[in-house]
N, C-alpha and C positions, 0 to 999 in steps of 0.2 A: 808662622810669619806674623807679626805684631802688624798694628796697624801703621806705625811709623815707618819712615823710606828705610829698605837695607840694598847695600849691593846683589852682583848676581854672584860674588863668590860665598857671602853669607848664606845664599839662598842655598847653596849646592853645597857648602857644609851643615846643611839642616836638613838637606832632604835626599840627598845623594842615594842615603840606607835604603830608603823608601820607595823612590820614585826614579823607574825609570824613563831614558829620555826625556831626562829634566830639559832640556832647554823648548823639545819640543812643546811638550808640555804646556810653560811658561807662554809660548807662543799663542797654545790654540787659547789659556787664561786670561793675555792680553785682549787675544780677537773679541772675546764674551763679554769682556769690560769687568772679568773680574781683579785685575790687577791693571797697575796701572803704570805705563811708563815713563819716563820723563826723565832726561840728563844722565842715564848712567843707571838712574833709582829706580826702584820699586815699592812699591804702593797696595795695600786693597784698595780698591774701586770701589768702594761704598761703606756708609757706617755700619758698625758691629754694635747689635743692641743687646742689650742686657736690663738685666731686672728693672733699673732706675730710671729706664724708660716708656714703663707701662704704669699704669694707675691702675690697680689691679681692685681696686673697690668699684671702680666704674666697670667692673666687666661682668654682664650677667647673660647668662646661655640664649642665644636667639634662635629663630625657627630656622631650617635645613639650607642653606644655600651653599652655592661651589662659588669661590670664593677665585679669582684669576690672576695673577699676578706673576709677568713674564721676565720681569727682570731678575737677576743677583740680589740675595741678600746675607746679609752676616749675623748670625746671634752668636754668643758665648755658650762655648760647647759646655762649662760646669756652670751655666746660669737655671736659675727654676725657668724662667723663660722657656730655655730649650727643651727642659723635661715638659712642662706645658703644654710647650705648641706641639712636640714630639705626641700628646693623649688626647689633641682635637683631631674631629674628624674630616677625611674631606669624602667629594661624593664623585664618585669616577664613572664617565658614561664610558661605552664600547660601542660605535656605530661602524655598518658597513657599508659598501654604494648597491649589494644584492638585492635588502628587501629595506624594509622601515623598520627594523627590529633595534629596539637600543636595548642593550643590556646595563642594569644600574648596579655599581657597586660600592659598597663602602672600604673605607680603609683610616685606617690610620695615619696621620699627616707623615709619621716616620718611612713608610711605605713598606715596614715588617708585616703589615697583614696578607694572608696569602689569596691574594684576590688576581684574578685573569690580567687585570689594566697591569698590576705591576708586577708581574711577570714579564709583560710586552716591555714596558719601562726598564726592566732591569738588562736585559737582555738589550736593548736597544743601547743603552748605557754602561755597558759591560760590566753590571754591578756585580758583588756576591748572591747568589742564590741561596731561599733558605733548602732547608731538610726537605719541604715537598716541592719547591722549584725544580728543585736538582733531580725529581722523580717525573714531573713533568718533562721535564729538558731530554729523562731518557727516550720518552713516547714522544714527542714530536721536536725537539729541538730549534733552531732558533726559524722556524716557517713564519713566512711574512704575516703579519696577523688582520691583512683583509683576506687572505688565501684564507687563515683558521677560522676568523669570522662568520664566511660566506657558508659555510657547510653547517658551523655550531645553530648559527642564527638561525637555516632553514631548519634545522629539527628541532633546535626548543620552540618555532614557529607551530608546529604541530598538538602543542602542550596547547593554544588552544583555544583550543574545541576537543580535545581528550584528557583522560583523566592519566589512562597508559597508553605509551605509543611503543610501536615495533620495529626493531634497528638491531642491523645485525653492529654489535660494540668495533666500531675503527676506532682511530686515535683519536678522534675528536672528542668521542662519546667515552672514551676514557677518560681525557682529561675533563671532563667537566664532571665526571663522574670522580676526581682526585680530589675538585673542589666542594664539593659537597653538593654542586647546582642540581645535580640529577641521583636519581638513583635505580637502583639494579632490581628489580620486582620476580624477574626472573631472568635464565640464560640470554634473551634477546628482550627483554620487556621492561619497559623505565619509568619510573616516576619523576616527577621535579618536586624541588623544594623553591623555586623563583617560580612570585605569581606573576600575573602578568595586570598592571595598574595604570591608572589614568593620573596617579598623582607628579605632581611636578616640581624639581628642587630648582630655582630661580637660577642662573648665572647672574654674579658681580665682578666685573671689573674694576682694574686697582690700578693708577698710574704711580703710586706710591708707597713703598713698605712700610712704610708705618702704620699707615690704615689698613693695608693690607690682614699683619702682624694680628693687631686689633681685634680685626673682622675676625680672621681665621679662630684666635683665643674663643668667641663666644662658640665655636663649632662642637658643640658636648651631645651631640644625636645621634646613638645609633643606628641606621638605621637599614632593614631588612633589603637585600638584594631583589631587584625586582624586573621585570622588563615592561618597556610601553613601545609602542607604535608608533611614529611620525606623522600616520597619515593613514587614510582606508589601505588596506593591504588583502590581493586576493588570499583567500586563507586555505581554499582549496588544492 
């Protein structure tokens, strides 16, 4: 769909192959604001940016923040833009209401890295799964994720003050054990590979894509999965 008005018959000879329940569809797009209605037309709801919108001299890698921005936005899917923003990072917390436990995790802004937040994300948004989603999805499937939380969070809770902790392997401690967060030392005995740290990645809010956009481009940090606390937490 260009970004000029088309009818709703153009729209359903473009995408008919594709998309089922087009019109529903069209519906819940309007409600989001990502399309926009008016007289018969249709519309994007917002500009589509592309290369000739960034000043890409002015961009140089800043320190780790998570960068917030809750509205629609449009880039040019064959823009370098999109392969860009697609190779910055973002930084995904995992918080539960059981203990103070936040699990930190990195990803890539395309959300193909296989990290816990988007697995919840994709499943929440009936995306495709990759190769180890789909291996996940067979051990626990789509379980509400403060349910999977509340269990994961109290046994990496245990990592410490231990170097190994003893569990007999459920679904939980499998799947974190998919992810690489844990590992198997022996039949019931685990390691982690997530420390546990006091450092802090900043949240920035963004009423606007383009700063947004911006922000997110300097986002070049990888940076190590970790967990921190909220707050005193009994640990026994």
């Amino acid at each position: 769909m260009a970004n000029e008005d088309v009818n709703l018959r153009q729209i359903h000879r473009a995408f008919d192959a594709v998309e089922e329940n087009l019109d529903r569809q069209l519906d819940k797009y309007i409600k989001a604001g990502l399309i926009i209605r008016q007289d018969r037309r249709y519309r994007l709801g917002g500009q589509i940016f592309g290369d000739d919108d960034i000043d890409w001299s002015a961009l140089t890698s800043q320190p780790a923040q998570r960068n917030y921005f809750v509205q629609p936005f449009f880039v040019r899917a064959d823009s370098h833009l999109a392969q860009r923003l697609d190779e910055t990072y973002v930084y995904q917390e995992l918080r539960n209401e059981t203990n103070s436990v936040v699990l930190h995790l990195t990803s890539r802004f395309d959300c193909e890295t296989d990290t816990l937040a988007n697995y919840f994300f994709k499943i929440s948004e009936n995306l495709n799964l990759s190769p180890l989603e789909r291996e996940v999805y067979q051990i626990m499937g789509d379980a509400d994720p403060e349910y999977v939380l509340k269990y994961m969070t109290t046994f990496l809770l245990k990592f410490k003050n231990k170097k190994v902790v003893k569990k007999h392997p459920d679904i939980f401690v499998r799947v974190l054990e998919k992810y690489g967060y844990i590992n198997a030392s022996s039949e019931n005995e685990f390691t982690t590979h997530i420390v546990f740290s006091e450092q802090e990645i900043p949240r920035v809010d963004f009423d606007d894509a383009e700063m947004f956009i911006k922000a997110q481009l300097t986002q070049q940090t990888n940076i190590n999965n970790f967990i921190s606390l909220d707050e005193a937490t009994n640990l026994d």
